[in-house]
C-alpha positions as CSV (number, residue, x, y, z in Angstrom):
1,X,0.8,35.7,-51.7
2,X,1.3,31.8,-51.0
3,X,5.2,30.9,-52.5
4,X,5.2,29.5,-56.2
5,X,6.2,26.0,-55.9
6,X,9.2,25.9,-58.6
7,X,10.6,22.4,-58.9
8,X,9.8,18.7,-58.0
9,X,11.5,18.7,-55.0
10,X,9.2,21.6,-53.4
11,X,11.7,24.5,-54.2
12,X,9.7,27.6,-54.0
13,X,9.6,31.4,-55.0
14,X,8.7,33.7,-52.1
15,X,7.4,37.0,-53.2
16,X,9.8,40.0,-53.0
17,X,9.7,41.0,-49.4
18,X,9.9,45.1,-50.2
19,X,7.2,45.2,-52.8
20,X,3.7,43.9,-52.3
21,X,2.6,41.7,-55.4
22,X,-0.8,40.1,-56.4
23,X,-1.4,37.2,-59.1
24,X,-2.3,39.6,-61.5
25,X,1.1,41.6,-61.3
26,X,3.2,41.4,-64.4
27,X,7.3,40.8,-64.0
28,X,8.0,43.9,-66.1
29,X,6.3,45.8,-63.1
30,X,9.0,44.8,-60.9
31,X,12.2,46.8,-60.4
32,X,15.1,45.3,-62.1
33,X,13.4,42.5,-62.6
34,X,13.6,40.4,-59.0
35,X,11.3,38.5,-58.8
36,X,11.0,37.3,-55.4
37,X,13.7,34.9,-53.1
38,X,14.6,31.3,-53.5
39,X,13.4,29.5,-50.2
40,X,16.4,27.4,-50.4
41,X,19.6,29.7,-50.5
42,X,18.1,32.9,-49.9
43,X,19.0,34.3,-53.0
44,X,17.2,36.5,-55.3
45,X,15.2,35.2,-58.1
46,X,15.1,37.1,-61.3
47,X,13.6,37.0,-64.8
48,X,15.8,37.4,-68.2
49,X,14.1,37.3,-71.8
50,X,16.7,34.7,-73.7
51,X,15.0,34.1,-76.8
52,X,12.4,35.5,-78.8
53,X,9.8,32.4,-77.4
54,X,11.3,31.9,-74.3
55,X,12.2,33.3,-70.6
56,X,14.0,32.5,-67.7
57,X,13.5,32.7,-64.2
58,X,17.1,32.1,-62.3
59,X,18.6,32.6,-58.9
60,X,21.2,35.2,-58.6
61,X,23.2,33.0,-55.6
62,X,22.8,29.4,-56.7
63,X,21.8,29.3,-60.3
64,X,18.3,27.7,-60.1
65,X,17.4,28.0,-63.9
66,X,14.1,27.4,-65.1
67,X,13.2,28.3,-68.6
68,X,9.2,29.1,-69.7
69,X,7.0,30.7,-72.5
70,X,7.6,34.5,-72.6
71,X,3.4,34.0,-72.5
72,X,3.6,33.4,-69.2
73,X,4.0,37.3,-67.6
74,X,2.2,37.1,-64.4
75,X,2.8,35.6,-61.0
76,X,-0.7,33.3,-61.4
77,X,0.1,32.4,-64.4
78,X,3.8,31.4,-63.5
79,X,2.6,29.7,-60.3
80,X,-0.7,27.7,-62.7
81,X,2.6,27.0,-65.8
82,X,4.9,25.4,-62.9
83,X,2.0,23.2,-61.4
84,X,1.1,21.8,-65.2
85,X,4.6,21.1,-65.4
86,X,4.8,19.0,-62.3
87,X,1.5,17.6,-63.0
88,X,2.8,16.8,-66.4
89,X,6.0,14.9,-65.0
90,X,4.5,13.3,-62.5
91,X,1.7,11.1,-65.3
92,X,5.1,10.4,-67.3
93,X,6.7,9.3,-64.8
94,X,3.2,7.1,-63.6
95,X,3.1,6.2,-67.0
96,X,7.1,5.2,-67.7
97,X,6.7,3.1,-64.4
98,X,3.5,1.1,-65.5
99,X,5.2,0.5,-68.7
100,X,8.1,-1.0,-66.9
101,X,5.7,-2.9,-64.4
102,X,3.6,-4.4,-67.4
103,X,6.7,-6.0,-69.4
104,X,8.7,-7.0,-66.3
105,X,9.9,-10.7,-67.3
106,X,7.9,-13.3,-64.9
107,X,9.8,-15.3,-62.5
């Protein structure tokens, strides 16, 4: 399985080197809930329920927290949530910074 690209900056989740996963996998299949590793620190990347709406994916050595929709319970569907996300950010952003180009004061 390709690594789920986490954050803006490229940060990734690398599936859980002892147990084989698919897209279709649910987390509650995985023991004690680990996810996978972080790319960055080598640490092990989990999944916590912290509201009745919400989850959290987080890293167990540097504290990488990323909260999502309890909905989302499947590798494919975490990787497809993070790249909506991103995609999402990046057309505010494009859209923040043509607002700022438009009304820049001239000369």
């Amino acid at each position: 399985m390709e690594p789920i690209v986490l954050t803006k900056i490229g940060e990734t989740l690398i599936e859980d080197p002892v147990h084989q996963v698919n897209e279709q996998d649910t987390f509650s299949k995985m023991p004690i809930a680990v996810l996978g590793v972080h790319d960055i620190c080598k640490g092990w990347i989990s999944v916590k329920g912290v509201s009745a709406t919400h989850n959290i994916i987080y890293c167990r050595s540097c504290g990488l927290r990323i909260q999502f929709p309890r909905e989302i319970d499947t590798y494919g569907k975490l990787r497809q949530w993070c790249a909506d996300q991103m995609k999402a950010e990046k057309n505010r952003n494009h859209e923040i910074n043509g607002f700022l180009t438009m009304n820049r004061p001239i000369g």
